[in-house]
N, C-alpha and C positions, 0 to 999 in steps of 0.2 A: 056463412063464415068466410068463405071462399072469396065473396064479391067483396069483404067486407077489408081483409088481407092484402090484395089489391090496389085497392085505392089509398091504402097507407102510405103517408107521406115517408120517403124512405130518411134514418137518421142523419141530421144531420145538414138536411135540403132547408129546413126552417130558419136556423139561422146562415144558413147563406145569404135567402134571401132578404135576412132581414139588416145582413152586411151589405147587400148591394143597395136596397133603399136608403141607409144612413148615408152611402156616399154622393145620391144624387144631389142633395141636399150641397154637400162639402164641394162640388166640381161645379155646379150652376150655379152658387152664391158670388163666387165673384165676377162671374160675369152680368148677374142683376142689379148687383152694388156699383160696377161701372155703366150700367146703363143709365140707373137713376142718377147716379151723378154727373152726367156728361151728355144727357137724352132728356130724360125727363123731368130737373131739375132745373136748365134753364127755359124749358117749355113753359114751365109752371109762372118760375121767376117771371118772366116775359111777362106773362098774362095777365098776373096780378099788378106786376108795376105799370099795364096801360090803363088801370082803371086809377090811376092817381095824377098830379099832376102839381109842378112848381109855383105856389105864387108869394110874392109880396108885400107885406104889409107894412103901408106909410112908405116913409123914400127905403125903406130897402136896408137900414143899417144892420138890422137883424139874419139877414139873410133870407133864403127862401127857405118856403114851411110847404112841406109835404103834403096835400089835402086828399081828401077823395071827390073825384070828378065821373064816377059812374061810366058812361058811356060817352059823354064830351070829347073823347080822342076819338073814337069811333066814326062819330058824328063828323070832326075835324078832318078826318081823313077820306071820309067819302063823299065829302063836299069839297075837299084838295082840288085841284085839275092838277096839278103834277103829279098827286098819284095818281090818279086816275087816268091820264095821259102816261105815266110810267106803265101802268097793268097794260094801255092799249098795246102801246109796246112790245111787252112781255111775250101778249097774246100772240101778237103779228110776226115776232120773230120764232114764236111755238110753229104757228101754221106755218114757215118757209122750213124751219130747221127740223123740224120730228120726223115728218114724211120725210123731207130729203134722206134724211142721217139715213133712217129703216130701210127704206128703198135702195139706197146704194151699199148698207149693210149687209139684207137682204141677198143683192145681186152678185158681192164677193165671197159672199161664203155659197152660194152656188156654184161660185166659178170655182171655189178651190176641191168643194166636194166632188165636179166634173169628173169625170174619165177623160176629158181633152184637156186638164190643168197638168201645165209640167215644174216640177219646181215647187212645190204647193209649200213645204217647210221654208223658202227663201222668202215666197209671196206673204205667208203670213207673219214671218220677222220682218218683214215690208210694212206692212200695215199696221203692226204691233208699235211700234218703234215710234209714232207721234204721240201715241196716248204716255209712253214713257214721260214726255215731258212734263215740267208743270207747267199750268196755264198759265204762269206769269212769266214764264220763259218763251212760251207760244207765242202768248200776243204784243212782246216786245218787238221777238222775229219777224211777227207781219206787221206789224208798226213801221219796220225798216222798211219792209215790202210795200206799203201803202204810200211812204212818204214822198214826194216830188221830190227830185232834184240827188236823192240817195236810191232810189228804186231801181237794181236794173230791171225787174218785172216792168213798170212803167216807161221804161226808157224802151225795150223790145216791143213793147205796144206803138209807141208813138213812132219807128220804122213804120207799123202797117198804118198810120195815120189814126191809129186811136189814140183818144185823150181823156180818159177816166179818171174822174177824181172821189176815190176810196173812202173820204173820210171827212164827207158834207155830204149834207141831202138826203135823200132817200138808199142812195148806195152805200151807206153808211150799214144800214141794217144787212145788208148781205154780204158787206165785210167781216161782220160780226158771227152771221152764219157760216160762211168759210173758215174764220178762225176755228168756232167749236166743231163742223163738221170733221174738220182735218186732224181734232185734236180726238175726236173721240168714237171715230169711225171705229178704229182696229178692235179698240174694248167691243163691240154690238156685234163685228165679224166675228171674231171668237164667241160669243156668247149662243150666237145661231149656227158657227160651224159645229161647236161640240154639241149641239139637241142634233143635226141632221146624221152624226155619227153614229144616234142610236137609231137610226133609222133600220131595223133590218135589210140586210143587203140582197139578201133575197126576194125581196119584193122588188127593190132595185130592177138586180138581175132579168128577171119575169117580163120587165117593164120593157127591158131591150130586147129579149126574145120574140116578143111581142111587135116587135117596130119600132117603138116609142124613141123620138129624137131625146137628145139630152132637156134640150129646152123643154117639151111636155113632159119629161118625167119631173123635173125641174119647179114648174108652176102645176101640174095636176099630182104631182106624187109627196114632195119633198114639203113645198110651204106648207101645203094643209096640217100635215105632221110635226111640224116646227111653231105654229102658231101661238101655243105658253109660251115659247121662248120669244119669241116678238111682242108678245105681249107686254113680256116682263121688262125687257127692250125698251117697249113703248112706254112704260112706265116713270123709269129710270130717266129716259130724256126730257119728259115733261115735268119731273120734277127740277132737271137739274136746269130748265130752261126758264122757269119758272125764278130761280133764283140766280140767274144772269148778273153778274156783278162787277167778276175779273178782268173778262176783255173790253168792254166800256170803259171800264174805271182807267184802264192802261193807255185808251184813248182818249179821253177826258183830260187826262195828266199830259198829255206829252203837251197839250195848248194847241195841236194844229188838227183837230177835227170840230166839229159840230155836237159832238156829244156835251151835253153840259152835267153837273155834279147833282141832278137828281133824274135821269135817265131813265132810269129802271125802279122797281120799289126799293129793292137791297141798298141801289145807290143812296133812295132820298133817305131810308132808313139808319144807313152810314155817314150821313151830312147832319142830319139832327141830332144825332148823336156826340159827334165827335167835333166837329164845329160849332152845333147852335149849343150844345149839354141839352137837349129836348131826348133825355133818354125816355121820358113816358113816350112823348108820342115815336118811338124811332121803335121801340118795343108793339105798340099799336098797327104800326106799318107791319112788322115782322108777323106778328099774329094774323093778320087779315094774309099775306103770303101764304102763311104755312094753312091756313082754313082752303083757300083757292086752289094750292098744290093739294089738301083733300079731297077736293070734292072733284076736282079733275080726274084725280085717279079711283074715286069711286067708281064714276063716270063710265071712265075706260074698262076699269075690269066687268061692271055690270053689261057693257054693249057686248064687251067677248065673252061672258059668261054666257048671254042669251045668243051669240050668234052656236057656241059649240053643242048649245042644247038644240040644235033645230037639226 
């Protein structure tokens, strides 16, 4: 009887609980109904409109009639060479810009975590203060920057007898990587200074009783600890490099680079659309993007999931 007294639910505890489940309901509904509608609704839309496609029948008076074409975009677009020269692209400026961005992410939020950083609240409204901008305010400003004859970056170079031209060639692509590094460093330094502040500080500590320079507590104590957060870091960048759009496009526009209006996939994606009306295939490009920004970041989390099990 005793054990039995006990475990009785006390009055009143039942419908609490059954007030708190009614409400999960009532506070995550609208945040699902904006996701399906603003997430998963044009993912869908997409998908199904690349498997269709505009054609013609007789000279055209009729207009065009909607067909089903299966996989014929698919097929269209990976036998493209401009996309497929667009993805090279992509890739090439993943490999210069992810490492870099990390790496020098990485190294400033070391520096502020330091015990020899002084100033550490000014350094990081320093570095905060680019990602403020929009990127289409960014790569106007390095537009000016890149331009001959308006540059004074260009004009200070050509004193020591350099003569770089920003916006042909192969320099093109790491103008590009300078624009997004510079715009999106400070966001990756926050991200990895706030994981090294849960670092207990007492291990820290230990680390310099111990001897330990800043630098080895640094790279033996600090990264290894922070590494979800670089992850997630690494994640975010290859997504967003992946769909590369704004700084291109801003140099493509002004007429005085080398970029042309199907550069990147987004670009050609945004040229068939809005130019040719090939919104199936401009939808087709988009899907093949968002599959490749998948499987990349499968990728990435599967290699650090099996590196943090070893």
């Amino acid at each position: 009887m005793a054990s039995l007294t006990s475990t009785r639910t006390p009055r009143g505890a039942g419908g609490t609980t059954r007030k708190r489940r009614s409400t999960v309901p009532l506070l995550l509904g609208p945040f699902f109904v904006l996701f399906a509608f603003t997430y998963l609704g044009p993912i869908l839309y997409a998908f199904g409109l690349s498997f269709f496609r505009e054609r013609f029948d007789g000279i055209g008076w009729d207009g065009p009639k909607k067909v089903f074409a299966g996989f014929d975009n698919y097929t269209r677009a990976l036998s493209d060479a401009e996309f497929l020269q667009g993805v090279g692209r992509v890739l090439l400026y993943g490999l210069v810009y992810v490492p870099l961005l990390i790496a020098f992410a990485a190294l400033f939020a070391l520096l502020l975590d330091s015990a020899v950083t002084a100033f550490r609240k000014t350094w990081q409204t320093v570095l905060f203060l680019p990602h403020i901008v929009p990127g289409l305010i960014a790569s106007i400003v390095w537009l000016y920057l890149y331009t001959p004859g308006l540059s004074p970056l260009l004009d200070g170079l050509e004193v020591f007898g350099w003569e770089i031209d920003f916006l042909h060639g192969a320099t093109v692509l790491f103008s590009l990587v300078n624009i997004a590094v510079w715009g999106n460093l400070g966001f990756n330094v926050v991200l990895i200074f706030v994981a090294l502040q849960a670092i207990p500080r007492s291990t820290i500590e230990a680390a310099r009783l111990d001897g330990a320079s800043e630098s080895r507590i640094g790279l033996r104590i600090k990264l290894p600890q922070v590494m979800p957060a670089m992850v997630v870091a690494t994640l975010f960048t290859i997504i967003g490099s992946l769909q590369l759009f704004t700084e291109p496009y801003i140099l493509q526009a002004s007429g005085n680079s080398s970029v042309s209006s199907t550069w990147t996939p987004n670009m050609l994606s945004y040229t068939a659309a809005f130019q040719s009306n090939d919104y199936h295939y401009a939808a087709t490009v988009s899907v093949l993007v968002a599959v490749l920004a998948g499987v990349l970041s499968f990728t990435v989390t599967k290699l650090s999931n099996r590196r943090a099990l070893r």
